[in-house]
N, CA, C, O and CB atoms as a CASP TS submission, in Angstrom:
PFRMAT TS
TARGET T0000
AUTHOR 0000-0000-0000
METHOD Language model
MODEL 1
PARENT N/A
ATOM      1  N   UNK     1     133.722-112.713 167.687  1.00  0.00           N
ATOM      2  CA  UNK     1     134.795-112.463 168.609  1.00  0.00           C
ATOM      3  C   UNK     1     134.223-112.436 170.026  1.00  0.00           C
ATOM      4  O   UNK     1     133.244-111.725 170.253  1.00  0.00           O
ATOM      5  CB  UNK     1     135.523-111.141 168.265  1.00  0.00           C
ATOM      6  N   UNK     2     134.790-113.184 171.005  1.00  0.00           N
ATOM      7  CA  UNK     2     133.990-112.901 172.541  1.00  0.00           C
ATOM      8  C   UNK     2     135.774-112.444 173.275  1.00  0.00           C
ATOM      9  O   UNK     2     136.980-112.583 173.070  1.00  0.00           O
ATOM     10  CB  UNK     2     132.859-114.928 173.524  1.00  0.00           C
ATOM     11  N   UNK     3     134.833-111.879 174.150  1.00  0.00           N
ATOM     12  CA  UNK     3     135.914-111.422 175.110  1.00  0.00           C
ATOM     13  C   UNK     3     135.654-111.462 176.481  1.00  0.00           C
ATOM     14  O   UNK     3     134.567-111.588 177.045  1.00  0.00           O
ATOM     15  CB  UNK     3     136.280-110.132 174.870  1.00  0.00           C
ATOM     16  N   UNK     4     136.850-111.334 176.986  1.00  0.00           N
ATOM     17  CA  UNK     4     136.661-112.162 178.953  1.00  0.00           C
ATOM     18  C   UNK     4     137.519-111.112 179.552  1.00  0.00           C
ATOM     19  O   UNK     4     138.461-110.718 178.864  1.00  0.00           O
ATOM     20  CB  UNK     4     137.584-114.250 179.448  1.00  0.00           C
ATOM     21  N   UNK     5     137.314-110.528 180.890  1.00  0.00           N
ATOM     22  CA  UNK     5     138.409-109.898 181.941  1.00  0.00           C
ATOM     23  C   UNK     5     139.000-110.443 182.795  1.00  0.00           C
ATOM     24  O   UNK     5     138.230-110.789 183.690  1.00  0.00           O
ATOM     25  CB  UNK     5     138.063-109.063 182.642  1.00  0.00           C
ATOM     26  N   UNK     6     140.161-110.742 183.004  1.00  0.00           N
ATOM     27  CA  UNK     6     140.947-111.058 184.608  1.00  0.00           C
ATOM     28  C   UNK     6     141.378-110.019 185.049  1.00  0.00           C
ATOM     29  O   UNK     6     141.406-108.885 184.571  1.00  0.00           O
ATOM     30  CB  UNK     6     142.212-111.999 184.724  1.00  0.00           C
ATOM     31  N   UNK     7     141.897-110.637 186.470  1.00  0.00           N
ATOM     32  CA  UNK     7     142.747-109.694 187.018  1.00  0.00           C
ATOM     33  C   UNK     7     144.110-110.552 187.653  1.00  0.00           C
ATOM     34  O   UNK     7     143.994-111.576 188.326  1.00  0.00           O
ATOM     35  CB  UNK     7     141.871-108.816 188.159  1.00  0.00           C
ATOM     36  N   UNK     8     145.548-109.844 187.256  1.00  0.00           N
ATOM     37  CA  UNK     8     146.532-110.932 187.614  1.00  0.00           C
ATOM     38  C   UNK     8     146.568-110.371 188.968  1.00  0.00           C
ATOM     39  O   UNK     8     146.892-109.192 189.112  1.00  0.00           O
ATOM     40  CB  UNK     8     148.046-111.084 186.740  1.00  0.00           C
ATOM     41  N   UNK     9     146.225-111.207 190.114  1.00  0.00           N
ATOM     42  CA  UNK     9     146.475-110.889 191.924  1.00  0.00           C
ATOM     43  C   UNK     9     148.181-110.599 192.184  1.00  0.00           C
ATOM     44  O   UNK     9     148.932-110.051 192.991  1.00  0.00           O
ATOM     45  CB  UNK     9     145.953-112.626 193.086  1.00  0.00           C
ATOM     46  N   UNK    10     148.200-111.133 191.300  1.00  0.00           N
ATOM     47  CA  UNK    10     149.817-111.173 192.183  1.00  0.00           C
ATOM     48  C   UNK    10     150.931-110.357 191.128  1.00  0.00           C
ATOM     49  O   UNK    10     152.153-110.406 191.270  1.00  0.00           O
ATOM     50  CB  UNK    10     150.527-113.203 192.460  1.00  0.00           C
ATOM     51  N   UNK    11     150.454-109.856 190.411  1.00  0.00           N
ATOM     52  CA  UNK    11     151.331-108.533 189.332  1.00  0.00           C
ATOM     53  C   UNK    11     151.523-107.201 190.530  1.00  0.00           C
ATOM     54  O   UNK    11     150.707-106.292 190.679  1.00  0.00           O
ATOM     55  CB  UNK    11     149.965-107.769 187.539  1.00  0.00           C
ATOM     56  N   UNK    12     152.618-107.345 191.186  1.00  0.00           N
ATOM     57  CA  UNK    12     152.982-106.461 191.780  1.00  0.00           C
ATOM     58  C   UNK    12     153.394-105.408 191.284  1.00  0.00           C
ATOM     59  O   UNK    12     152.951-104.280 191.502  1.00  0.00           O
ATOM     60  CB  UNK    12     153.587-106.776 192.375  1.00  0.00           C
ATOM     61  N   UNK    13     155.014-105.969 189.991  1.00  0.00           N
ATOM     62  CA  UNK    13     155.391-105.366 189.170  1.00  0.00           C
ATOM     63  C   UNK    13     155.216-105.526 187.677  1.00  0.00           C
ATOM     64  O   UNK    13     155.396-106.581 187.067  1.00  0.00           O
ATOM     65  CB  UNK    13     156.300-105.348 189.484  1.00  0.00           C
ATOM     66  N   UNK    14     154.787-104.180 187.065  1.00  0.00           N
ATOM     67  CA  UNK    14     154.316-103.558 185.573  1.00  0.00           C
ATOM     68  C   UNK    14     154.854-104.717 184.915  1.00  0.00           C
ATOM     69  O   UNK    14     154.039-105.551 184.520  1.00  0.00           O
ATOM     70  CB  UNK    14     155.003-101.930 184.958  1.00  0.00           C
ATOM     71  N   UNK    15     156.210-104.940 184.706  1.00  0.00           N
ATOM     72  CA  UNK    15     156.957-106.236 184.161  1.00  0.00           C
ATOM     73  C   UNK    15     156.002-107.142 183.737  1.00  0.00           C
ATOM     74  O   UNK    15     155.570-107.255 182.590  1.00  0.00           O
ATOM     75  CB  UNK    15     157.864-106.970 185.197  1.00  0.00           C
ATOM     76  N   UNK    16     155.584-108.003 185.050  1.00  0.00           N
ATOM     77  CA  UNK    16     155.195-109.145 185.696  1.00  0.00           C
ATOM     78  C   UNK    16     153.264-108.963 184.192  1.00  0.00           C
ATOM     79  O   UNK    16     152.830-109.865 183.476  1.00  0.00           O
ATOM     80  CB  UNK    16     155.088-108.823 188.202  1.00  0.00           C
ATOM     81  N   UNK    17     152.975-108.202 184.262  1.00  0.00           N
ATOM     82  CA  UNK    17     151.697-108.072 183.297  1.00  0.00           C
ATOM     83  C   UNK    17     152.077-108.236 182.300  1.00  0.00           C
ATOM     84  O   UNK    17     151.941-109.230 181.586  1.00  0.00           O
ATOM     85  CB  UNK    17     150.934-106.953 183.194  1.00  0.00           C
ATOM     86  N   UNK    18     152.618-107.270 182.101  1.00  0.00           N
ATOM     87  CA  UNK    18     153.364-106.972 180.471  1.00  0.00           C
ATOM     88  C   UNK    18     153.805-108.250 179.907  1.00  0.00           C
ATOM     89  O   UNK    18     153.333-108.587 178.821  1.00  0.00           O
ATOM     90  CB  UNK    18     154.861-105.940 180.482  1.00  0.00           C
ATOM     91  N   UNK    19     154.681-109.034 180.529  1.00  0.00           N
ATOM     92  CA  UNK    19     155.100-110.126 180.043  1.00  0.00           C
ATOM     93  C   UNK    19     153.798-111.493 179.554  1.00  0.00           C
ATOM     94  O   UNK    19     153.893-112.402 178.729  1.00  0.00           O
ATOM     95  CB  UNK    19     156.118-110.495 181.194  1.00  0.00           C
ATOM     96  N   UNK    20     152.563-111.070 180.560  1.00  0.00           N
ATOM     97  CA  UNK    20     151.353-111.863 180.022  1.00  0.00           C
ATOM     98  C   UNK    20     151.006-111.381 178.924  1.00  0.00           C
ATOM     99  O   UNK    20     150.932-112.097 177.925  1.00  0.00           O
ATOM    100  CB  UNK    20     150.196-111.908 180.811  1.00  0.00           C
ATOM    101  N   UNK    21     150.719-110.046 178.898  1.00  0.00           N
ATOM    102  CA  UNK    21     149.897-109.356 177.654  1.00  0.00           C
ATOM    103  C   UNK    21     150.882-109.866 176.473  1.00  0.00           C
ATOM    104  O   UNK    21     150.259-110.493 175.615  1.00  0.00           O
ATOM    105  CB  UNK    21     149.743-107.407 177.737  1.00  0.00           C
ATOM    106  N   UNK    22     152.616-109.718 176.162  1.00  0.00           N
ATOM    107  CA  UNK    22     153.241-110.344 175.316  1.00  0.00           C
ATOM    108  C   UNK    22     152.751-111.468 174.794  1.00  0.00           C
ATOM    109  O   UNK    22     152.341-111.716 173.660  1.00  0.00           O
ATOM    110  CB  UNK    22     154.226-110.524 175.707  1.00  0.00           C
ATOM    111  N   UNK    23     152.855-112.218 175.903  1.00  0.00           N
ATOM    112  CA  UNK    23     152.637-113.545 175.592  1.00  0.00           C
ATOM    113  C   UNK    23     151.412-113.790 174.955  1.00  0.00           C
ATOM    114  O   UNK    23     151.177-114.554 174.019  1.00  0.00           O
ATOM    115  CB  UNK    23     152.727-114.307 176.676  1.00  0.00           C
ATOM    116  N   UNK    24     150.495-112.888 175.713  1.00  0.00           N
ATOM    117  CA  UNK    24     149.238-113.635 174.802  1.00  0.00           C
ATOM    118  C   UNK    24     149.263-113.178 173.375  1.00  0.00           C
ATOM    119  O   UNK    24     149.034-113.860 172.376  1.00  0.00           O
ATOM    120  CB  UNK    24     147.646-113.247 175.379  1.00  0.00           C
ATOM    121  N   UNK    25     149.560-111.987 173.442  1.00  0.00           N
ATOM    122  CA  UNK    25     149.402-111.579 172.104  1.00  0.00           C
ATOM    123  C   UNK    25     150.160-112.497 170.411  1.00  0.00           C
ATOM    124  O   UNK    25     149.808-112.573 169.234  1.00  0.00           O
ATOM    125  CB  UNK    25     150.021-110.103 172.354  1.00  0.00           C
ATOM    126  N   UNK    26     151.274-113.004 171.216  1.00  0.00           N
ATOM    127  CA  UNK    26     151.637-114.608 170.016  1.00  0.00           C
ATOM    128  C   UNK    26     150.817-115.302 170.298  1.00  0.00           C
ATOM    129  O   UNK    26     151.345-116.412 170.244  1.00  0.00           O
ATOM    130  CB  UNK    26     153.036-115.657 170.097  1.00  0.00           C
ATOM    131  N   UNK    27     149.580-115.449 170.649  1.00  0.00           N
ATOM    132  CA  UNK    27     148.680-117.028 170.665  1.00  0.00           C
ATOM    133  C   UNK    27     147.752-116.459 169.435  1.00  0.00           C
ATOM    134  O   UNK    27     147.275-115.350 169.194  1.00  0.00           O
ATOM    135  CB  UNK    27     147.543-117.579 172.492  1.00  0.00           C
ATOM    136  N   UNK    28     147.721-117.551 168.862  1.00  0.00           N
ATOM    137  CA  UNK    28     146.726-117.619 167.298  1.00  0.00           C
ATOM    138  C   UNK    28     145.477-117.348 168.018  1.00  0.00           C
ATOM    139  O   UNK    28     145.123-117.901 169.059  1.00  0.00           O
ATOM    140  CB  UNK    28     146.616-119.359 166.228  1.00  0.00           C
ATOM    141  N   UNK    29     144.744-116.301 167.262  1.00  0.00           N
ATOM    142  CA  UNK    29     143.377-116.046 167.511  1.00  0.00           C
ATOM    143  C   UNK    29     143.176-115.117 168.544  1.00  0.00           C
ATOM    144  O   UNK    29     142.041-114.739 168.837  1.00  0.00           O
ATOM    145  CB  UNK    29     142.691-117.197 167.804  1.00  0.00           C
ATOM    146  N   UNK    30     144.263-114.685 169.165  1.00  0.00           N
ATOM    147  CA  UNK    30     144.082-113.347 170.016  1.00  0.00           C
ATOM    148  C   UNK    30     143.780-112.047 169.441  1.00  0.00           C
ATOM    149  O   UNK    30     144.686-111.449 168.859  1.00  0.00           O
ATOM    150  CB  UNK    30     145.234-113.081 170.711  1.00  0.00           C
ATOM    151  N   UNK    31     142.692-111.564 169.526  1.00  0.00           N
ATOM    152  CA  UNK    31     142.477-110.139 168.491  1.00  0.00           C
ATOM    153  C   UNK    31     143.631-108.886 169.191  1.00  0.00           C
ATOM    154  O   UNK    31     144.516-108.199 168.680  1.00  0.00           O
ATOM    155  CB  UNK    31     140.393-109.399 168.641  1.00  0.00           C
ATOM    156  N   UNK    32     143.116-109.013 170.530  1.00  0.00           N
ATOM    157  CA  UNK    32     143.583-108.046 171.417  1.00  0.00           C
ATOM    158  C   UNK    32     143.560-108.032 172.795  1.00  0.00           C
ATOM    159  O   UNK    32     142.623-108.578 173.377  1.00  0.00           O
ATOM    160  CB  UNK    32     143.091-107.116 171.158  1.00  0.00           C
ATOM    161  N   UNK    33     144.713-107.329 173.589  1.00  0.00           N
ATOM    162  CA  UNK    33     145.087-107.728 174.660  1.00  0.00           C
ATOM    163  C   UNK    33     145.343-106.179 175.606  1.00  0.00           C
ATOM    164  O   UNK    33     146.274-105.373 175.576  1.00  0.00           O
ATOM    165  CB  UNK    33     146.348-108.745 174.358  1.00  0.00           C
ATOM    166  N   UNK    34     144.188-106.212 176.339  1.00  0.00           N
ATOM    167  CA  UNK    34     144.451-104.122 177.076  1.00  0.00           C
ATOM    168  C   UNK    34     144.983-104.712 178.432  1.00  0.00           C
ATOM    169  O   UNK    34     144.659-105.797 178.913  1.00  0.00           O
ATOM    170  CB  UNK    34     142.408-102.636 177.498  1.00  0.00           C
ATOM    171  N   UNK    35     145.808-103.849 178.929  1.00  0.00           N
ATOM    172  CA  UNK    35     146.571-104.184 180.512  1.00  0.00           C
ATOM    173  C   UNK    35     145.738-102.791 180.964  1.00  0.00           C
ATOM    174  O   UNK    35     145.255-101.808 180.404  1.00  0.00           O
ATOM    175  CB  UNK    35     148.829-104.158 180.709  1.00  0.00           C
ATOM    176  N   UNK    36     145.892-103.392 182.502  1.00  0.00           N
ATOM    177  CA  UNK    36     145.888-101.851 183.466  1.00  0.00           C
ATOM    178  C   UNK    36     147.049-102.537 184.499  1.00  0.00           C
ATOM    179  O   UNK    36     146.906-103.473 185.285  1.00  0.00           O
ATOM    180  CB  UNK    36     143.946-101.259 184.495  1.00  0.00           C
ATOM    181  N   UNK    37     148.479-101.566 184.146  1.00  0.00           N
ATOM    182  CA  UNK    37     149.370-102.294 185.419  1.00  0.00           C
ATOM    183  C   UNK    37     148.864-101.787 186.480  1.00  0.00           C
ATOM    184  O   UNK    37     149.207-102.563 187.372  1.00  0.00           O
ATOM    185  CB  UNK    37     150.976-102.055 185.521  1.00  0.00           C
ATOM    186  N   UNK    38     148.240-100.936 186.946  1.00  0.00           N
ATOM    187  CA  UNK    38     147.511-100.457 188.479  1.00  0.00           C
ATOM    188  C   UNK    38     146.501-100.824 189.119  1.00  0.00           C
ATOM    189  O   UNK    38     146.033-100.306 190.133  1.00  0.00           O
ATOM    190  CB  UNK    38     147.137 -99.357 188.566  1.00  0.00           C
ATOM    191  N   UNK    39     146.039-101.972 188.391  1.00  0.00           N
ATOM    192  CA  UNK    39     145.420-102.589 189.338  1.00  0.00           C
ATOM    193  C   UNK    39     145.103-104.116 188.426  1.00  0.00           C
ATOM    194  O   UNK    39     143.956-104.561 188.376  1.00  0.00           O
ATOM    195  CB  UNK    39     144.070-101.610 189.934  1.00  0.00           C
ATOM    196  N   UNK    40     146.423-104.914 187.645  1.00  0.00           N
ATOM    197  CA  UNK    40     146.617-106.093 187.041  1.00  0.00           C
ATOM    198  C   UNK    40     145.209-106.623 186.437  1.00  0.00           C
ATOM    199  O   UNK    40     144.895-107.713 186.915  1.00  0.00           O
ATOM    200  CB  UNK    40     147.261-107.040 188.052  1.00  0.00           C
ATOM    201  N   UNK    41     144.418-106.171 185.625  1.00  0.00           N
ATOM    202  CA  UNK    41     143.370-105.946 185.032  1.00  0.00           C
ATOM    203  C   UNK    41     143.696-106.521 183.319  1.00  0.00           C
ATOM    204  O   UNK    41     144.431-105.693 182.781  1.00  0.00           O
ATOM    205  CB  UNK    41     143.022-104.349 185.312  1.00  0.00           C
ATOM    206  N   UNK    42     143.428-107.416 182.583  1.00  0.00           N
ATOM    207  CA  UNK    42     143.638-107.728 181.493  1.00  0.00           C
ATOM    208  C   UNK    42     142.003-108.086 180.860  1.00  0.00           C
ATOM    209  O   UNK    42     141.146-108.873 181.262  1.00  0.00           O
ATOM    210  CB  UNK    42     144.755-108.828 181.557  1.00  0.00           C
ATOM    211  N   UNK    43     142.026-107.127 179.701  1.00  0.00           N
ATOM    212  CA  UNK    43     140.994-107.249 178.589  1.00  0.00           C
ATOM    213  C   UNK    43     141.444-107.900 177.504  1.00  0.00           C
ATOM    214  O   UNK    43     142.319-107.430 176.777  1.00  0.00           O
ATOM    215  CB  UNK    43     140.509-106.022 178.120  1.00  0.00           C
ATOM    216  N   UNK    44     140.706-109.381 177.252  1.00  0.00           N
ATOM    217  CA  UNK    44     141.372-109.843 176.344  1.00  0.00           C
ATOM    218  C   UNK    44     140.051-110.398 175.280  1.00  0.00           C
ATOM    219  O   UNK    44     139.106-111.122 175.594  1.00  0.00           O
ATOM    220  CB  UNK    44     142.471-110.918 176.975  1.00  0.00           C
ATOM    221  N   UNK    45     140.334-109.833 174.051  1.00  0.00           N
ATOM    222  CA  UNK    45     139.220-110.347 172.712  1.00  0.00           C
ATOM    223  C   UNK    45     139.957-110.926 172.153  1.00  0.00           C
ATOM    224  O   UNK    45     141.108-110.527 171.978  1.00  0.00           O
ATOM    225  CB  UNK    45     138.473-109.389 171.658  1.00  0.00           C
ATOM    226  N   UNK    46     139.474-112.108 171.683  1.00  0.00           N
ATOM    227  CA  UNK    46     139.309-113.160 171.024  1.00  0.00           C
ATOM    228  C   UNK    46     138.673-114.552 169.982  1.00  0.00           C
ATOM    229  O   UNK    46     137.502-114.815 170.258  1.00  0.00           O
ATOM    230  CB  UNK    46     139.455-113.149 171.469  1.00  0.00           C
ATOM    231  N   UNK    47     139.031-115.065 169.330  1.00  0.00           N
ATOM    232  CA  UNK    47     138.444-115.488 168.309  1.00  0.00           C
ATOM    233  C   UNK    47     138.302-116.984 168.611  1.00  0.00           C
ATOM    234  O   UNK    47     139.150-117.873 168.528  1.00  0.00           O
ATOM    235  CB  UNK    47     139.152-115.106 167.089  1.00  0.00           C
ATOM    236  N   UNK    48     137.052-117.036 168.973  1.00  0.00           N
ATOM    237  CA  UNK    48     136.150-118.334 169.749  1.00  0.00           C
ATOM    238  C   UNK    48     136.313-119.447 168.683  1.00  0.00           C
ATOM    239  O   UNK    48     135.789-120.533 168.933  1.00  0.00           O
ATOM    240  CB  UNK    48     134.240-117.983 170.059  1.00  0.00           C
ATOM    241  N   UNK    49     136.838-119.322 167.774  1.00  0.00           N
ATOM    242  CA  UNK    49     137.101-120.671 166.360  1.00  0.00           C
ATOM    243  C   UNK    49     138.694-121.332 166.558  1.00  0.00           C
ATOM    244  O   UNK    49     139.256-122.409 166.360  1.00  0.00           O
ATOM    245  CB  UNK    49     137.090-119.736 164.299  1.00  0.00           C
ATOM    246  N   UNK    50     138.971-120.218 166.982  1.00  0.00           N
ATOM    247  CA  UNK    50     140.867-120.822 166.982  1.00  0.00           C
ATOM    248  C   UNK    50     141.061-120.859 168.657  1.00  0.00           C
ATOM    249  O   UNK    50     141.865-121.762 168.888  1.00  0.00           O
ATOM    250  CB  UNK    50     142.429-119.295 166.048  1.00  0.00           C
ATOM    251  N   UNK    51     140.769-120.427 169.506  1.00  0.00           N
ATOM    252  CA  UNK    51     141.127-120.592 170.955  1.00  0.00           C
ATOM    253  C   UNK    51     140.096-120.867 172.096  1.00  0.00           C
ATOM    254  O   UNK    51     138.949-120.562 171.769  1.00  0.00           O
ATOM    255  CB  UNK    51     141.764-119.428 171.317  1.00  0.00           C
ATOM    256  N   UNK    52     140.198-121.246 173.043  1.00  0.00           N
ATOM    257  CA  UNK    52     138.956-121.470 174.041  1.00  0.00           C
ATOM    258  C   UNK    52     139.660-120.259 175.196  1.00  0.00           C
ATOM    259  O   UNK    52     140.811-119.831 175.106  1.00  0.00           O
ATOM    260  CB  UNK    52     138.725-123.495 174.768  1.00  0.00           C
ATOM    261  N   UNK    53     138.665-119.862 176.250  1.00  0.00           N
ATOM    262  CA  UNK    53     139.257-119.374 177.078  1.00  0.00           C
ATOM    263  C   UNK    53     139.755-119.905 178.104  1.00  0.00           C
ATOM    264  O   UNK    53     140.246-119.246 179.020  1.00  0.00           O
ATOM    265  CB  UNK    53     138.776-118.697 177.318  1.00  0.00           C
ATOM    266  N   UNK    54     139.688-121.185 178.079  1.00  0.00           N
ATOM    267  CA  UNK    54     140.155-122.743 178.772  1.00  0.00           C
ATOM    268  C   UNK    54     141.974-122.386 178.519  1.00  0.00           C
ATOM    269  O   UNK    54     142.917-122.383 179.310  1.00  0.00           O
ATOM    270  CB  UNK    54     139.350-124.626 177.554  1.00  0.00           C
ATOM    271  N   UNK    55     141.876-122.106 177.022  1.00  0.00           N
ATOM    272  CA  UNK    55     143.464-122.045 176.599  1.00  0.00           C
ATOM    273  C   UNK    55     144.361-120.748 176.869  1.00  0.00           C
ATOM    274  O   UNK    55     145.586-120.626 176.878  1.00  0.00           O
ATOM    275  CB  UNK    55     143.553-122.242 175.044  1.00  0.00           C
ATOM    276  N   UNK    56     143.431-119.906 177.064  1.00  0.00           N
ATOM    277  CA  UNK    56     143.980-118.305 177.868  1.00  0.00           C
ATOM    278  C   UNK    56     144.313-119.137 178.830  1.00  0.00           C
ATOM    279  O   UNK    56     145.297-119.877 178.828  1.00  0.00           O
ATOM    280  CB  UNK    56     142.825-116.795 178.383  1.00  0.00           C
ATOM    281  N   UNK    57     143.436-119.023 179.734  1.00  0.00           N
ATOM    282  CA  UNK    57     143.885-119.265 181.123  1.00  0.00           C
ATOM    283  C   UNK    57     144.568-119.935 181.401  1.00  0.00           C
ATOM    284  O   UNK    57     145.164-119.529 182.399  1.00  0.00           O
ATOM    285  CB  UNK    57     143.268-119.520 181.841  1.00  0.00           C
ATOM    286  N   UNK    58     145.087-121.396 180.887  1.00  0.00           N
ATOM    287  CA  UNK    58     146.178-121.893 181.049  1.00  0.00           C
ATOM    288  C   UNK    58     147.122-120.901 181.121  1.00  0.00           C
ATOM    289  O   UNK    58     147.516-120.429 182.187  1.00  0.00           O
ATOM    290  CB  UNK    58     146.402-122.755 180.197  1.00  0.00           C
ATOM    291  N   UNK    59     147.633-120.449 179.666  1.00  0.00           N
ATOM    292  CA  UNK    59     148.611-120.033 178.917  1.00  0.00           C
ATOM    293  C   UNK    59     149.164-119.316 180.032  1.00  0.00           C
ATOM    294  O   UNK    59     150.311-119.544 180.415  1.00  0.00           O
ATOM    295  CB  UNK    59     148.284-119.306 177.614  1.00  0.00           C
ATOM    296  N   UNK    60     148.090-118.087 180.818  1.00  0.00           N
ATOM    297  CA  UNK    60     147.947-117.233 181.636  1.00  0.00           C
ATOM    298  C   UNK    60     148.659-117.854 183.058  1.00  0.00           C
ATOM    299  O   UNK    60     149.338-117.148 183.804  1.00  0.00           O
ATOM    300  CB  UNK    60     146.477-116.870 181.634  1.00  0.00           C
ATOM    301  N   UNK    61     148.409-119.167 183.278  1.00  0.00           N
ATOM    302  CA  UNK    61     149.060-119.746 184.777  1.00  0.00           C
ATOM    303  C   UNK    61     150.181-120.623 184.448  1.00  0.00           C
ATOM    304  O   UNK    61     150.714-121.257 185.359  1.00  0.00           O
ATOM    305  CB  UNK    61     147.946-120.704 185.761  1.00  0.00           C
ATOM    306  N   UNK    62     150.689-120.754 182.973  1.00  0.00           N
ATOM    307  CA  UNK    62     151.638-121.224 182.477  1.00  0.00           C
ATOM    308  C   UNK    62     152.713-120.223 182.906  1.00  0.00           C
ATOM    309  O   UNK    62     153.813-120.765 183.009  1.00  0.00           O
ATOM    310  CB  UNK    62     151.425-121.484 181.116  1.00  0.00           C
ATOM    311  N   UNK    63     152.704-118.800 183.210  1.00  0.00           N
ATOM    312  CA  UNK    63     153.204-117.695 183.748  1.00  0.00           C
ATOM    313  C   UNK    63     153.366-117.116 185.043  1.00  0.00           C
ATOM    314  O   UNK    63     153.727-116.007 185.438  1.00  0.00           O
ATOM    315  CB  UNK    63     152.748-117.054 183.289  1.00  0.00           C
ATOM    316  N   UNK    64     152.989-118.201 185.606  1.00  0.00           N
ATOM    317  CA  UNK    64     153.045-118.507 187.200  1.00  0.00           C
ATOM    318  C   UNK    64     152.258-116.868 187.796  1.00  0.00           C
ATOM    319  O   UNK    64     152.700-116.218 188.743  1.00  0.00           O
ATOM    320  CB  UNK    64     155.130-118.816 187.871  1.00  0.00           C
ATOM    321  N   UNK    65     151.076-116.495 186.984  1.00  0.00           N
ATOM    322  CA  UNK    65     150.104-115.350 186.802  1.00  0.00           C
ATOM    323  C   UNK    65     148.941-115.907 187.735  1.00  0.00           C
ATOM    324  O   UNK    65     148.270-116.768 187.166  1.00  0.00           O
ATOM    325  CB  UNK    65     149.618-115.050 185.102  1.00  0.00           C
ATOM    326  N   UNK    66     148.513-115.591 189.149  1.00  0.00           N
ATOM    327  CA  UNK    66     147.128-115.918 189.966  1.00  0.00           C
ATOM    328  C   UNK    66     146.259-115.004 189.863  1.00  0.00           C
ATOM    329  O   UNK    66     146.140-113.834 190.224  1.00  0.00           O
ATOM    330  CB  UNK    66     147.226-116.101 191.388  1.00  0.00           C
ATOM    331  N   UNK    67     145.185-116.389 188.834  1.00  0.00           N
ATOM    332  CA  UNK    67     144.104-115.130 188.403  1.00  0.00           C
ATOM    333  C   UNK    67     142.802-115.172 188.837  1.00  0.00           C
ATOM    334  O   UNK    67     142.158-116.105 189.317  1.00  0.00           O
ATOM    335  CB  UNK    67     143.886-114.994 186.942  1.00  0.00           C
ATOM    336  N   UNK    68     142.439-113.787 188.552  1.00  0.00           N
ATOM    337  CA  UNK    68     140.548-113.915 189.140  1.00  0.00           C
ATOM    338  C   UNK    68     139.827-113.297 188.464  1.00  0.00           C
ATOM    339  O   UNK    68     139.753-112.087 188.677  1.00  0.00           O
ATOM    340  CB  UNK    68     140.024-113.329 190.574  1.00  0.00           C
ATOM    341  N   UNK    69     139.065-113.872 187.445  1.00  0.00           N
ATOM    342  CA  UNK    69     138.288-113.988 186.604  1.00  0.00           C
ATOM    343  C   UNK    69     136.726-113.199 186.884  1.00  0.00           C
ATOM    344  O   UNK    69     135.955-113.351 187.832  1.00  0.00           O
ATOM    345  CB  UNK    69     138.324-115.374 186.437  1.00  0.00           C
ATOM    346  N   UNK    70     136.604-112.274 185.617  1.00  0.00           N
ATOM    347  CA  UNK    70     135.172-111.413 185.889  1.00  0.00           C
ATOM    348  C   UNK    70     134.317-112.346 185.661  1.00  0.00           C
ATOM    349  O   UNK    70     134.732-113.211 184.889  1.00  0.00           O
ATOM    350  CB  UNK    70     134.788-110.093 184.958  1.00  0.00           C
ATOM    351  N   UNK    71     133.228-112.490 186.071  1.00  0.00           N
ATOM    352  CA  UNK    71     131.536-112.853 185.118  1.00  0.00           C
ATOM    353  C   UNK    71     131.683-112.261 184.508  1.00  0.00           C
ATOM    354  O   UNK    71     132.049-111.106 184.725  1.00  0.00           O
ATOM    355  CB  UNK    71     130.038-112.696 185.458  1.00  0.00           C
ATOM    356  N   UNK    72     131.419-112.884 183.165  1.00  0.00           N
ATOM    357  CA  UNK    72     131.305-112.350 181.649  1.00  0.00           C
ATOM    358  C   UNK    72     129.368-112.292 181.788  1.00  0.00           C
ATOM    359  O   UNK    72     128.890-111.473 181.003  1.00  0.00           O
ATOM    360  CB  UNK    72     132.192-113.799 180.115  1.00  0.00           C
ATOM    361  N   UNK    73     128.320-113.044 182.663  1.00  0.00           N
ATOM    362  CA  UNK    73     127.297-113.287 182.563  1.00  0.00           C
ATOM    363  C   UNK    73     126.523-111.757 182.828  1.00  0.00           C
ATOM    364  O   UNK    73     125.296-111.670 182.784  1.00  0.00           O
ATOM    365  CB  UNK    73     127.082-114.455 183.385  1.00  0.00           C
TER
END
């Protein structure tokens, strides 16, 4: 399982996250999905056989969501 952090910039409102974390959570191979609405912060684990994090992040700006991505390094 690997896992990656963003942060959505532009989640003003709690809604506006929540509706990502939903979403991801129907994508095959998502283990788990932690929000912080106070400062648009998403922890997301995942299963590196069924998804890329190529395919988060889409999914993620498929949600008109502007994101900025931790070093995982």
């Amino acid at each position: 399982m690997e896992s990656m952090t963003a942060y959505v910039k532009n989640a003003t409102d709690p809604t506006q996250i929540q509706l990502v974390e939903h979403e991801l959570k129907k994508m095959d191979g998502i283990e788990r999905v932690l929000t912080d609405t106070n400062d648009g912060e998403i922890k997301i684990e995942f299963n590196s056989r069924q998804l890329t994090q190529k395919e988060i992040i889409s999914k993620i700006q498929e949600l008109h969501a502007h994101l900025i991505l931790e070093d995982q390094s």
